[in-house]
Each structure stands twice: as structure tokens, then as C-alpha cells.
PDB file as gemmi writes it, atoms N, CA and C in Angstrom:
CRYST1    1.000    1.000    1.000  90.00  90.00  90.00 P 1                      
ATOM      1  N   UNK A   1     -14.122 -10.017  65.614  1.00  0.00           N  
ATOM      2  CA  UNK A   1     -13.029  -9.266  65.024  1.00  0.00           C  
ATOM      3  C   UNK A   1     -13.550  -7.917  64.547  1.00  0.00           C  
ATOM      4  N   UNK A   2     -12.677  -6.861  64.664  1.00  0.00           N  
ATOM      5  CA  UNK A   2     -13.060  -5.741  64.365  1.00  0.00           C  
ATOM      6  C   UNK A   2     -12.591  -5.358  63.131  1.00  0.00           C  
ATOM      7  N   UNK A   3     -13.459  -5.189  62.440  1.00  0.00           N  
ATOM      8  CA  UNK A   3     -12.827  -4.553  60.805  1.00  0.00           C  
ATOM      9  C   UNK A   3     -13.252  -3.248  60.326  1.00  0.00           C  
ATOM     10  N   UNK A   4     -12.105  -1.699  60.921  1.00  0.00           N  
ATOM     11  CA  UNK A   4     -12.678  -0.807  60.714  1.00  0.00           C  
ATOM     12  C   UNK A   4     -12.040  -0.315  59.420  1.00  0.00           C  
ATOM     13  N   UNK A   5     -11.640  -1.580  59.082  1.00  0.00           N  
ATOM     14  CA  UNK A   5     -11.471  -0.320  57.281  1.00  0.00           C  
ATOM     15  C   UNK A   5     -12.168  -1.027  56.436  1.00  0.00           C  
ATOM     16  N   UNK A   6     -13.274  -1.461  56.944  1.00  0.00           N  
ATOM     17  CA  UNK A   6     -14.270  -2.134  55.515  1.00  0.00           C  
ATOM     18  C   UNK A   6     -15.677  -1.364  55.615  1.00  0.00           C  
ATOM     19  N   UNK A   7     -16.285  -0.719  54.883  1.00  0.00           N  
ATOM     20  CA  UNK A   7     -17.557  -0.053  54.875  1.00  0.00           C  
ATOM     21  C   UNK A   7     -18.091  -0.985  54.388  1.00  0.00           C  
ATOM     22  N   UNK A   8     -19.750  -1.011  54.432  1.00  0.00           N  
ATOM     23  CA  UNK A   8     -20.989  -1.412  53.536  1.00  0.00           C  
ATOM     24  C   UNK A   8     -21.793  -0.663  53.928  1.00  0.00           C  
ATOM     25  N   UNK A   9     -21.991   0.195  52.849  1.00  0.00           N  
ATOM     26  CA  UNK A   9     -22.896   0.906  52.275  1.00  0.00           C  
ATOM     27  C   UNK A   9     -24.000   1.134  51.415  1.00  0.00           C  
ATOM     28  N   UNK A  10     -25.379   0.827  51.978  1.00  0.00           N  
ATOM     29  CA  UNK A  10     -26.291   0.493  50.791  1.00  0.00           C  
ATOM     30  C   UNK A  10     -26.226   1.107  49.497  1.00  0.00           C  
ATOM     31  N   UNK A  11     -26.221   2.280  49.771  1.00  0.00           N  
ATOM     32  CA  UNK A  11     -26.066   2.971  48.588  1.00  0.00           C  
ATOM     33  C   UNK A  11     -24.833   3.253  48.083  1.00  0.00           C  
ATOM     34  N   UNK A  12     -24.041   2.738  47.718  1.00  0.00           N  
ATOM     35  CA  UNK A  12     -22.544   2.449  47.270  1.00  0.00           C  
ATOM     36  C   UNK A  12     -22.143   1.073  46.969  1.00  0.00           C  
ATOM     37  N   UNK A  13     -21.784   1.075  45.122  1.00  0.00           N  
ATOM     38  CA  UNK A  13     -21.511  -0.304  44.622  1.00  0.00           C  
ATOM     39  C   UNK A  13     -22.356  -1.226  45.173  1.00  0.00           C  
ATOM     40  N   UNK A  14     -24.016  -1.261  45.357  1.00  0.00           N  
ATOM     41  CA  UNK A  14     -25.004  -2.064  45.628  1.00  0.00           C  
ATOM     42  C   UNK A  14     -24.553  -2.757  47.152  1.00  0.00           C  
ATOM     43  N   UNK A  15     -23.947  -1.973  47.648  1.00  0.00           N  
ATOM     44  CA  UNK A  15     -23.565  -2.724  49.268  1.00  0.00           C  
ATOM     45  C   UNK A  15     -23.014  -3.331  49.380  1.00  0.00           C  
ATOM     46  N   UNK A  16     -21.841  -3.759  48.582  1.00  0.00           N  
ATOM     47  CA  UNK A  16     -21.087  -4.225  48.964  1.00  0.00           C  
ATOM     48  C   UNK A  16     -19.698  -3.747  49.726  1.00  0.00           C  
ATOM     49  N   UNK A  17     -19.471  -4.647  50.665  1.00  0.00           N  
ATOM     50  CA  UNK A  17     -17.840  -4.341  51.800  1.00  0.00           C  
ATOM     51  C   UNK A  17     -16.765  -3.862  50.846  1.00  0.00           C  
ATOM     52  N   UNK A  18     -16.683  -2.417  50.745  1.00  0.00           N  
ATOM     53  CA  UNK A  18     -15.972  -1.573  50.587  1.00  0.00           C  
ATOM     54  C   UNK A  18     -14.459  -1.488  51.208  1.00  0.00           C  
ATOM     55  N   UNK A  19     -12.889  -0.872  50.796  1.00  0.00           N  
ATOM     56  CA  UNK A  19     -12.311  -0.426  51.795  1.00  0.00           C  
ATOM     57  C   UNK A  19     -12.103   1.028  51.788  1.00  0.00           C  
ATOM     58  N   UNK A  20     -12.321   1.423  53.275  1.00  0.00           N  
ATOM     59  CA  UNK A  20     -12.455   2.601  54.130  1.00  0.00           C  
ATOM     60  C   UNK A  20     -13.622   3.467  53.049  1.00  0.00           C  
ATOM     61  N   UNK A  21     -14.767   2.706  52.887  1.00  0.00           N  
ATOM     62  CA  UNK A  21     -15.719   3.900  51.675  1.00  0.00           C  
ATOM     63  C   UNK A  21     -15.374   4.288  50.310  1.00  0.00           C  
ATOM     64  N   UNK A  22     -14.191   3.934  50.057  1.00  0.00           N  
ATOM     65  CA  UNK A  22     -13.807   3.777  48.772  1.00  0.00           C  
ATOM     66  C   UNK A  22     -14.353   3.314  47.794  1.00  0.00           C  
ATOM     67  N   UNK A  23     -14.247   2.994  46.344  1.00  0.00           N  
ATOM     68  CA  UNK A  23     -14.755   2.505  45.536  1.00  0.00           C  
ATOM     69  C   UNK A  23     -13.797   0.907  45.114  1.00  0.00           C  
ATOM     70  N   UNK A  24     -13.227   0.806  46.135  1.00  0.00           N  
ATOM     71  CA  UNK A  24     -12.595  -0.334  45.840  1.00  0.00           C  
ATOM     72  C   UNK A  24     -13.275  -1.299  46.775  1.00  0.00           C  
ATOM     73  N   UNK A  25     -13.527  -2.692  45.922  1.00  0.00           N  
ATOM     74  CA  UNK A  25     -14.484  -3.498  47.138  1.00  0.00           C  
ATOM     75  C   UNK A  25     -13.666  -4.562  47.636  1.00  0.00           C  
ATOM     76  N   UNK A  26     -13.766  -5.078  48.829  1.00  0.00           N  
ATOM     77  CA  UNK A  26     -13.097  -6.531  48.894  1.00  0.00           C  
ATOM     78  C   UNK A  26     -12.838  -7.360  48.335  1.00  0.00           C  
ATOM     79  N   UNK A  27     -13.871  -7.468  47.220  1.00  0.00           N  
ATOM     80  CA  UNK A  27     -14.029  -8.647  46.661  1.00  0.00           C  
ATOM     81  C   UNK A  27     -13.197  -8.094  45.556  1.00  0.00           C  
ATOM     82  N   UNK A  28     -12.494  -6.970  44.730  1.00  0.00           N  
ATOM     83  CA  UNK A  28     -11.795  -7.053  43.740  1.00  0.00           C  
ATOM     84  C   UNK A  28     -10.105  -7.164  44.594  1.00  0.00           C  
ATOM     85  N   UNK A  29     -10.281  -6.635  45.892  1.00  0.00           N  
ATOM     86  CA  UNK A  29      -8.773  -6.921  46.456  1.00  0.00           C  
ATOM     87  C   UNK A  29      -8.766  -8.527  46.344  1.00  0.00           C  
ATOM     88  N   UNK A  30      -9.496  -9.313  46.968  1.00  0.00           N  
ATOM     89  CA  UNK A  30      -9.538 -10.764  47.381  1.00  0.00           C  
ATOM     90  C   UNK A  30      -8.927 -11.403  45.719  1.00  0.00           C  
ATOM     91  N   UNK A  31      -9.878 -10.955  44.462  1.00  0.00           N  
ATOM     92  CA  UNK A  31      -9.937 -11.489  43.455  1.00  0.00           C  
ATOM     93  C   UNK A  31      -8.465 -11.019  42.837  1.00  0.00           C  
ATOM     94  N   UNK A  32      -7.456  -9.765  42.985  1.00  0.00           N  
ATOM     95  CA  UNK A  32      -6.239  -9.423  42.393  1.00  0.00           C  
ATOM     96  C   UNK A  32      -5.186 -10.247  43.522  1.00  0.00           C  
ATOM     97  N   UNK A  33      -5.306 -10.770  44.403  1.00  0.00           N  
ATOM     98  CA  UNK A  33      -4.604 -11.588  45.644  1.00  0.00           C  
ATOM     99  C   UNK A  33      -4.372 -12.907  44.642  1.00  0.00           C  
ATOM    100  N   UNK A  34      -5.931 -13.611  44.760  1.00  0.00           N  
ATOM    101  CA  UNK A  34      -6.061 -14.603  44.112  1.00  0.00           C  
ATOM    102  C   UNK A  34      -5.245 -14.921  42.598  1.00  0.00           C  
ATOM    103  N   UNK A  35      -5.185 -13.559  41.616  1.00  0.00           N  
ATOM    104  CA  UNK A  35      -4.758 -13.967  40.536  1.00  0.00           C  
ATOM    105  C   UNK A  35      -3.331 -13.378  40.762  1.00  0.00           C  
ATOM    106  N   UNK A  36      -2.732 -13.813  41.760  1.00  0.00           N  
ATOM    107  CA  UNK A  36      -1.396 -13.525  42.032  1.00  0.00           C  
ATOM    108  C   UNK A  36      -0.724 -12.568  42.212  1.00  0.00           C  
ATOM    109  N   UNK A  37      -1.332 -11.102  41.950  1.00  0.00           N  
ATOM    110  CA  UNK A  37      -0.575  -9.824  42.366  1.00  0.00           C  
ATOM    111  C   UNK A  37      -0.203  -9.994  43.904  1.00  0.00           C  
ATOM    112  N   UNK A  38       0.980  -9.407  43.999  1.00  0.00           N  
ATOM    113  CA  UNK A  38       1.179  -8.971  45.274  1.00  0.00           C  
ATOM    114  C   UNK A  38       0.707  -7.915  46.030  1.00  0.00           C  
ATOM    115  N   UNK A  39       1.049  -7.719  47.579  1.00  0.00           N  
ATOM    116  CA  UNK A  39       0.467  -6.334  47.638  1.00  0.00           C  
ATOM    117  C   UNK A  39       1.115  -5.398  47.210  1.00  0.00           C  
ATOM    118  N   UNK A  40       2.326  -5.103  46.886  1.00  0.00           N  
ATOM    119  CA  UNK A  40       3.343  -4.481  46.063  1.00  0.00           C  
ATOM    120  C   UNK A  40       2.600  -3.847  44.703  1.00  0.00           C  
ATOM    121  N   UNK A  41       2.068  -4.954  44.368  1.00  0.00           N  
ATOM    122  CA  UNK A  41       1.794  -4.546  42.549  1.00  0.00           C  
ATOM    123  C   UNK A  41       0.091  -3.609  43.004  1.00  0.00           C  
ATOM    124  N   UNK A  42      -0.763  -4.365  43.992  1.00  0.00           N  
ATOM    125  CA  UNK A  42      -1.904  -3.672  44.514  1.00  0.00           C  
ATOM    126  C   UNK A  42      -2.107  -2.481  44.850  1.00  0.00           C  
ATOM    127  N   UNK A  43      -0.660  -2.098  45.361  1.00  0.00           N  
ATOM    128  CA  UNK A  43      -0.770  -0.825  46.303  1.00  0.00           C  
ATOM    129  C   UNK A  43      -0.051   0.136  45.291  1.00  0.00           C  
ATOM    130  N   UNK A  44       0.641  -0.425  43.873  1.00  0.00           N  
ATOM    131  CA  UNK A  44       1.169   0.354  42.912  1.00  0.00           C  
ATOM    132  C   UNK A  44       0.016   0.678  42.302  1.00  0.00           C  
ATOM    133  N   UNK A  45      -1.205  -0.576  41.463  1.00  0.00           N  
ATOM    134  CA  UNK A  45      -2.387   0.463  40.816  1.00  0.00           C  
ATOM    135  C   UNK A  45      -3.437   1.055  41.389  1.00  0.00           C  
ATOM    136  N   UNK A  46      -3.360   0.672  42.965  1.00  0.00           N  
ATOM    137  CA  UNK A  46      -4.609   1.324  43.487  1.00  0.00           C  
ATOM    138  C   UNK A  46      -3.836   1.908  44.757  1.00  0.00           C  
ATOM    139  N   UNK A  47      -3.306   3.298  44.281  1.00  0.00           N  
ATOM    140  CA  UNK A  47      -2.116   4.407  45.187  1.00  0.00           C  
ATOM    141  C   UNK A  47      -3.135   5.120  46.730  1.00  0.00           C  
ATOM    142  N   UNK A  48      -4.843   4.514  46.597  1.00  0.00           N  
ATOM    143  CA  UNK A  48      -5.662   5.052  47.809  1.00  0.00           C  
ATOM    144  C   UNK A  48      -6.155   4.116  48.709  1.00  0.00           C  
ATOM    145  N   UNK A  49      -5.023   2.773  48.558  1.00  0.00           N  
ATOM    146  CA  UNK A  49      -4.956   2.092  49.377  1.00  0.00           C  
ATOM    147  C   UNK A  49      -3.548   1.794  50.417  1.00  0.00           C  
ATOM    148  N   UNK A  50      -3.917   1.271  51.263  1.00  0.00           N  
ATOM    149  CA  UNK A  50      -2.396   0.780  52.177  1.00  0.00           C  
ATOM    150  C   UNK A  50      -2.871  -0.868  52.256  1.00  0.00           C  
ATOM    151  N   UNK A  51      -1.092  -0.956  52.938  1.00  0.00           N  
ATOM    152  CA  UNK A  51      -0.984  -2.450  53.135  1.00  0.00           C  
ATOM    153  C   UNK A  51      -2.365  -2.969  53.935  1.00  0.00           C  
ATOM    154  N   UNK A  52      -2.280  -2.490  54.913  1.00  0.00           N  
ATOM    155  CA  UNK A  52      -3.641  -2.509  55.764  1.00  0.00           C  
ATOM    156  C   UNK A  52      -4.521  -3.071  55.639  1.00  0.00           C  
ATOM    157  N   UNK A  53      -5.082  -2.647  54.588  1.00  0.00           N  
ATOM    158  CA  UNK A  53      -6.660  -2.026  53.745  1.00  0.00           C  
ATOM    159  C   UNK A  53      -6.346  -4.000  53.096  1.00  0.00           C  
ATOM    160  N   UNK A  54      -5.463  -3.768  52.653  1.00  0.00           N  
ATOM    161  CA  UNK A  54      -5.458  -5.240  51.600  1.00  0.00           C  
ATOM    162  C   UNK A  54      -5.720  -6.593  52.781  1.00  0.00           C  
ATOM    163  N   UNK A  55      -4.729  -6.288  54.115  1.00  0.00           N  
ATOM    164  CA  UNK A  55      -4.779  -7.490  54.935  1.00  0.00           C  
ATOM    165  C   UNK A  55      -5.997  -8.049  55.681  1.00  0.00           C  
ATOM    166  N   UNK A  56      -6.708  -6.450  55.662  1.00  0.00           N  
ATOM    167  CA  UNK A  56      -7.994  -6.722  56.279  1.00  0.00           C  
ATOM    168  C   UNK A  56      -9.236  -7.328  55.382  1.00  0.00           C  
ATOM    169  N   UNK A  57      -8.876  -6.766  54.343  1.00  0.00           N  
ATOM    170  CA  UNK A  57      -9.679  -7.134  53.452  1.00  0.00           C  
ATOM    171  C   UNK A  57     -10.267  -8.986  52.993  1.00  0.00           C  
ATOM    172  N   UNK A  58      -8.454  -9.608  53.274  1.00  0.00           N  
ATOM    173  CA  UNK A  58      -8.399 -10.755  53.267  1.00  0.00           C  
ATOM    174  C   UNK A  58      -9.245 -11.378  54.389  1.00  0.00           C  
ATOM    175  N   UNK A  59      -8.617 -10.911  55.622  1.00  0.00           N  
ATOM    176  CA  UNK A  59      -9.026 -11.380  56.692  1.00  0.00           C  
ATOM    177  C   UNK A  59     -10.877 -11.178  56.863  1.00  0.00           C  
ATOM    178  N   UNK A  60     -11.205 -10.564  56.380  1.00  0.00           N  
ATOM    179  CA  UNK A  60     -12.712  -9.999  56.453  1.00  0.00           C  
ATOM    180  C   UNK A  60     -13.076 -10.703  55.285  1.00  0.00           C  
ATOM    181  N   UNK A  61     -12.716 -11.515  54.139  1.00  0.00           N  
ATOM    182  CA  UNK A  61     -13.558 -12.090  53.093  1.00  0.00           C  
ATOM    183  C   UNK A  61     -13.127 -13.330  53.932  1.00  0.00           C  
ATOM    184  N   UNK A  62     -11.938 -14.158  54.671  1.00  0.00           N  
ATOM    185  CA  UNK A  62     -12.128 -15.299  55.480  1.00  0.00           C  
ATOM    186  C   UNK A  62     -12.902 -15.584  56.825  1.00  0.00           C  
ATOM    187  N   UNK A  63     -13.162 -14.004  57.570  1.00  0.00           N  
ATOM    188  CA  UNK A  63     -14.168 -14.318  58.486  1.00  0.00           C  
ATOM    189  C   UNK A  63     -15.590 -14.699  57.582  1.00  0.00           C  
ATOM    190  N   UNK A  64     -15.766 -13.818  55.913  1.00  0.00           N  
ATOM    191  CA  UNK A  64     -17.408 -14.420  56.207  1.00  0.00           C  
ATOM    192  C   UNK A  64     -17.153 -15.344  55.619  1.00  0.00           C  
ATOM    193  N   UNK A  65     -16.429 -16.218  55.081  1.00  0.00           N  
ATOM    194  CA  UNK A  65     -16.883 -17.861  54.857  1.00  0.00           C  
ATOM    195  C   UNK A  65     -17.221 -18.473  56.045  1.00  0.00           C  
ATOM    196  N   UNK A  66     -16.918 -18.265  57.282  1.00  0.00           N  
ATOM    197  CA  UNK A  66     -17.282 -18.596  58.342  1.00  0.00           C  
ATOM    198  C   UNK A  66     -16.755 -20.250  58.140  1.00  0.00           C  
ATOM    199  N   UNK A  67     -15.302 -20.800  57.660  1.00  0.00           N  
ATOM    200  CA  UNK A  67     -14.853 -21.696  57.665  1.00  0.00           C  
ATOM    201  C   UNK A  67     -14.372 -22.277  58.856  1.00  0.00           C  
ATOM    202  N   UNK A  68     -14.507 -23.542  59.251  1.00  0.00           N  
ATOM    203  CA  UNK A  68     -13.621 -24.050  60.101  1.00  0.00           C  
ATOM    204  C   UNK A  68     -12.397 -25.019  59.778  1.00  0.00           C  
ATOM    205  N   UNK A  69     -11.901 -25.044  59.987  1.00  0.00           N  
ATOM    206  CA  UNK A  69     -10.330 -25.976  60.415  1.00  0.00           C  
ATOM    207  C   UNK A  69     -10.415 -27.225  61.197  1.00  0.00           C  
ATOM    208  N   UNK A  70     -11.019 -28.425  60.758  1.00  0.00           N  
ATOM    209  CA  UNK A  70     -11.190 -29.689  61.255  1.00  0.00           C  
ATOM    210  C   UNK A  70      -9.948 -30.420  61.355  1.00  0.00           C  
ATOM    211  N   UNK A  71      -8.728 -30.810  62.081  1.00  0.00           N  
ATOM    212  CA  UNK A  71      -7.743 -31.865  62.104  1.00  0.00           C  
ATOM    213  C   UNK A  71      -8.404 -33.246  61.943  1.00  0.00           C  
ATOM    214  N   UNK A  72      -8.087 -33.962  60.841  1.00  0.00           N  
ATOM    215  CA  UNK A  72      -8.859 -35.229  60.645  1.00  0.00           C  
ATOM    216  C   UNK A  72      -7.825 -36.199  61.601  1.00  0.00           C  
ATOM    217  N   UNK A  73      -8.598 -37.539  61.946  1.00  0.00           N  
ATOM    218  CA  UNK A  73      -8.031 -38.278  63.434  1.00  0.00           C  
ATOM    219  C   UNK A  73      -7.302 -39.243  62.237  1.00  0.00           C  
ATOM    220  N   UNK A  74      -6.119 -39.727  62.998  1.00  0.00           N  
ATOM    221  CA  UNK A  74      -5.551 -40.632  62.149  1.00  0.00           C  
ATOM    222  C   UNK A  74      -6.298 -42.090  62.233  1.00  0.00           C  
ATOM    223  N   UNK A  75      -5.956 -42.438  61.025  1.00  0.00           N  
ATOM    224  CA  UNK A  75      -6.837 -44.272  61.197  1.00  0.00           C  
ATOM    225  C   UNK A  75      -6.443 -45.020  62.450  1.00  0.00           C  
ATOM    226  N   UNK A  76      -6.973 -45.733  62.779  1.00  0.00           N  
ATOM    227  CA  UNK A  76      -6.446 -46.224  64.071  1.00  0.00           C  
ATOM    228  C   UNK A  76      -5.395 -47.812  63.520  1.00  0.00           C  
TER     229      UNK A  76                                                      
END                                                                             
């Protein structure tokens, strides 16, 4: 997957995945998702972001868990 609106930058916020070089990191989009803001309320306090920026962001903190999706078999 291609994620071109996430930077990491060593020298910026200790390297961590940035969006588009910004000072906003994934991990505080992921963490204002989590405590229930919408992207509505996201994109109201942080006006140097887009919808975008937030979806990828998600999608790029679920590629690196590197989770899978097991269907468990029914009992027989």
C-alpha cells in the first residue's frame, strides 16, 4: 500500500510517521479517532489537515500492526 501523506523523518518529532511533514503524527490522529472525535471535530482543531490525511493515517497505523483476520471453523 502506498501511503504518500505520511512522512518519517528522523529529525522531526524523533521519527515518528508524520502527516504530509507536519507536526501532527499518526499516532495523535489514531489516539483523537480512538477517544471518539470525529473527523469533523479533527479537521475543525487541526484546520492543516484534510479528510485524507486522517483516513490514511488510520489505514497506515492498521497496516503496521501487521494484523490478520482469522475466520474461526465452526465446532463440528
Amino acid at each position: 500500500m502506498n501511503f504518500d501523506r505520511i512522512a518519517v523523518e528522523p529529525d522531526k518529532l524523533e521519527g515518528k510517521p508524520t502527516i504530509r511533514g507536519l507536526r501532527i503524527t499518526v499516532e495523535t490522529v489514531v489516539r483523537l479517532v480512538a477517544a471518539g472525535w470525529t473527523f469533523e471535530d479533527i479537521l475543525f482543531d487541526y484546520p492543516d489537515l484534510k479528510r485524507a490525511d486522517i483516513r490514511q493515517a488510520l489505514e497506515y497505523a492498521a497496516a503496521s500492526t501487521n494484523v490478520h483476520f482469522y475466520r474461526l471453523r465452526e465446532p463440528a
